[in-house]
Phi, psi and omega in degrees: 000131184272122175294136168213108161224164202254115167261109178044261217226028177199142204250109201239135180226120212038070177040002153271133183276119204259327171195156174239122160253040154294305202249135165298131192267166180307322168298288168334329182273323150336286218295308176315310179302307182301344198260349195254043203016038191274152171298121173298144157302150184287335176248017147289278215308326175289337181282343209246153160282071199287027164278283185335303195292318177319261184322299172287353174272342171316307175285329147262014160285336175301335195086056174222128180313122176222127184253161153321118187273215177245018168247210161256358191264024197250128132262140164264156184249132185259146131330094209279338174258042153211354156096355194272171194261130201218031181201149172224141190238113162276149159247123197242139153286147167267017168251013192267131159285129187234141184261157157306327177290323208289330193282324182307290193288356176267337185287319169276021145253336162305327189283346193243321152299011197078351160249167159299166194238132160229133187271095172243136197236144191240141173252186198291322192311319189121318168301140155286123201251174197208113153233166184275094179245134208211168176237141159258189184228124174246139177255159199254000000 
Protein backbone atom coordinates (compact mmCIF):
# COMPACT_ATOMS: atom_id res chain seq x y z
CA UNK A 1 0.00 0.00 0.00
CA UNK A 2 1.49 3.44 -1.09
CA UNK A 3 1.76 6.24 1.68
CA UNK A 4 0.98 9.68 0.25
CA UNK A 5 0.74 13.06 2.75
CA UNK A 6 0.49 16.58 1.84
CA UNK A 7 3.08 18.30 4.76
CA UNK A 8 2.57 22.01 4.42
CA UNK A 9 4.43 22.56 0.70
CA UNK A 10 5.65 19.02 0.32
CA UNK A 11 4.38 16.35 -1.04
CA UNK A 12 5.93 12.86 0.73
CA UNK A 13 5.05 9.90 -1.02
CA UNK A 14 6.14 6.20 0.41
CA UNK A 15 8.82 8.58 2.49
CA UNK A 16 10.06 9.98 -0.66
CA UNK A 17 9.61 13.60 -1.37
CA UNK A 18 8.44 14.08 -4.84
CA UNK A 19 8.17 18.11 -4.56
CA UNK A 20 8.65 21.11 -2.65
CA UNK A 21 7.05 24.33 -4.10
CA UNK A 22 9.76 26.13 -2.14
CA UNK A 23 12.00 25.65 -5.19
CA UNK A 24 11.12 26.13 -8.73
CA UNK A 25 10.19 23.22 -10.72
CA UNK A 26 11.13 22.30 -14.14
CA UNK A 27 7.80 23.08 -15.41
CA UNK A 28 7.82 26.52 -14.04
CA UNK A 29 11.39 27.11 -15.45
CA UNK A 30 9.69 25.88 -18.88
CA UNK A 31 6.63 27.84 -18.50
CA UNK A 32 8.95 31.01 -17.46
CA UNK A 33 11.43 30.31 -20.62
CA UNK A 34 8.63 29.88 -22.72
CA UNK A 35 6.29 33.21 -21.92
CA UNK A 36 10.14 34.97 -22.20
CA UNK A 37 11.04 33.65 -25.43
CA UNK A 38 14.16 32.50 -23.69
CA UNK A 39 16.24 29.69 -25.27
CA UNK A 40 15.56 26.45 -23.65
CA UNK A 41 18.87 23.99 -22.68
CA UNK A 42 19.04 21.13 -25.09
CA UNK A 43 18.54 18.39 -22.37
CA UNK A 44 15.26 19.88 -21.19
CA UNK A 45 14.19 19.80 -24.16
CA UNK A 46 14.74 16.17 -25.07
CA UNK A 47 14.11 15.11 -21.42
CA UNK A 48 10.85 16.61 -20.89
CA UNK A 49 7.41 15.45 -21.47
CA UNK A 50 5.65 18.00 -23.43
CA UNK A 51 2.07 16.85 -23.19
CA UNK A 52 2.82 17.35 -19.68
CA UNK A 53 4.34 20.81 -20.50
CA UNK A 54 1.36 21.25 -22.88
CA UNK A 55 -1.40 20.89 -19.81
CA UNK A 56 0.37 22.43 -17.64
CA UNK A 57 1.20 25.95 -19.21
CA UNK A 58 -2.98 25.47 -20.46
CA UNK A 59 -3.86 25.29 -16.69
CA UNK A 60 -2.00 28.20 -15.80
CA UNK A 61 -3.08 30.25 -18.55
CA UNK A 62 -6.55 29.14 -16.85
CA UNK A 63 -5.12 30.68 -13.64
CA UNK A 64 -4.80 27.60 -11.86
CA UNK A 65 -1.60 26.58 -9.16
CA UNK A 66 -0.72 23.44 -10.92
CA UNK A 67 1.90 21.86 -9.42
CA UNK A 68 4.26 18.18 -10.27
CA UNK A 69 2.01 15.49 -9.61
CA UNK A 70 3.68 12.09 -8.39
CA UNK A 71 4.19 10.85 -11.76
CA UNK A 72 5.55 11.77 -14.92
CA UNK A 73 1.61 11.66 -16.25
CA UNK A 74 0.17 13.56 -13.24
CA UNK A 75 -0.49 17.38 -11.89
CA UNK A 76 -1.78 18.53 -8.88
CA UNK A 77 -4.03 21.51 -9.00
CA UNK A 78 -3.79 23.86 -5.79
CA UNK A 79 -6.28 25.80 -4.75
CA UNK A 80 -5.33 29.48 -5.08
CA UNK A 81 -7.93 30.83 -1.74
CA UNK A 82 -7.25 28.29 0.77
CA UNK A 83 -3.73 26.38 -0.84
CA UNK A 84 -5.29 22.81 -0.46
CA UNK A 85 -4.63 20.76 -3.16
CA UNK A 86 -8.17 19.91 -4.53
CA UNK A 87 -7.28 18.06 -8.01
CA UNK A 88 -4.98 15.48 -9.99
CA UNK A 89 -5.00 16.06 -13.76
CA UNK A 90 -4.00 12.63 -16.02
CA UNK A 91 -2.13 13.29 -18.86
CA UNK A 92 -2.88 11.35 -21.94
CA UNK A 93 -1.69 11.50 -25.74
CA UNK A 94 -4.51 11.17 -27.76
CA UNK A 95 -2.96 8.16 -29.86
CA UNK A 96 -1.84 6.58 -26.22
CA UNK A 97 -3.69 3.54 -25.25
CA UNK A 98 -4.62 4.04 -21.70
CA UNK A 99 -5.85 0.45 -19.94
CA UNK A 100 -9.16 0.69 -17.76
CA UNK A 101 -6.79 -0.79 -14.68
CA UNK A 102 -4.58 2.25 -15.40
CA UNK A 103 -8.16 4.74 -14.63
CA UNK A 104 -8.93 2.74 -12.16
CA UNK A 105 -6.12 3.03 -10.25
CA UNK A 106 -5.53 6.97 -10.49
CA UNK A 107 -9.17 7.27 -9.54
CA UNK A 108 -8.70 5.29 -6.27
CA UNK A 109 -5.52 7.22 -5.69
CA UNK A 110 -7.15 10.04 -6.41
CA UNK A 111 -9.49 9.47 -4.06
CA UNK A 112 -7.40 8.25 -1.07
CA UNK A 113 -5.94 11.77 -1.66
CA UNK A 114 -8.87 13.61 -1.32
CA UNK A 115 -8.89 14.81 -4.60
CA UNK A 116 -10.85 15.31 -8.03
CA UNK A 117 -10.01 13.39 -10.95
CA UNK A 118 -9.33 14.83 -14.34
CA UNK A 119 -8.67 13.36 -17.73
CA UNK A 120 -6.73 15.62 -19.70
CA UNK A 121 -5.98 14.34 -23.83
CA UNK A 122 -3.62 16.19 -25.72
CA UNK A 123 -3.85 16.05 -29.53
CA UNK A 124 -1.12 16.32 -31.99
CA UNK A 125 -2.13 20.36 -32.26
CA UNK A 126 -0.98 20.64 -28.59
CA UNK A 127 -4.89 21.18 -27.25
CA UNK A 128 -6.61 20.26 -24.62
CA UNK A 129 -9.80 18.65 -23.84
CA UNK A 130 -10.69 18.01 -19.73
CA UNK A 131 -12.90 15.56 -18.86
CA UNK A 132 -14.23 15.04 -14.93
CA UNK A 133 -13.79 11.13 -13.88
CA UNK A 134 -15.49 10.08 -10.68
CA UNK A 135 -16.82 6.41 -9.84
CA UNK A 136 -20.23 5.50 -9.22
CA UNK A 137 -22.06 2.50 -7.57
CA UNK A 138 -24.98 1.18 -9.45
CA UNK A 139 -27.20 -0.97 -7.34
CA UNK A 140 -29.06 -3.74 -8.48
Amino acid sequence: MKTITFMGNILIFDNVTIMSEKSESTLDKIYTALSSSKQLPSEIIYLVNWDKVDVFVDLKQRGRITIDGIDEQSLIIKDKENGKYTAMVLIVDENEKVSFKKILDKLHQSKSMNLELYLSIVDKYGDVTYYTLSEIKMSK
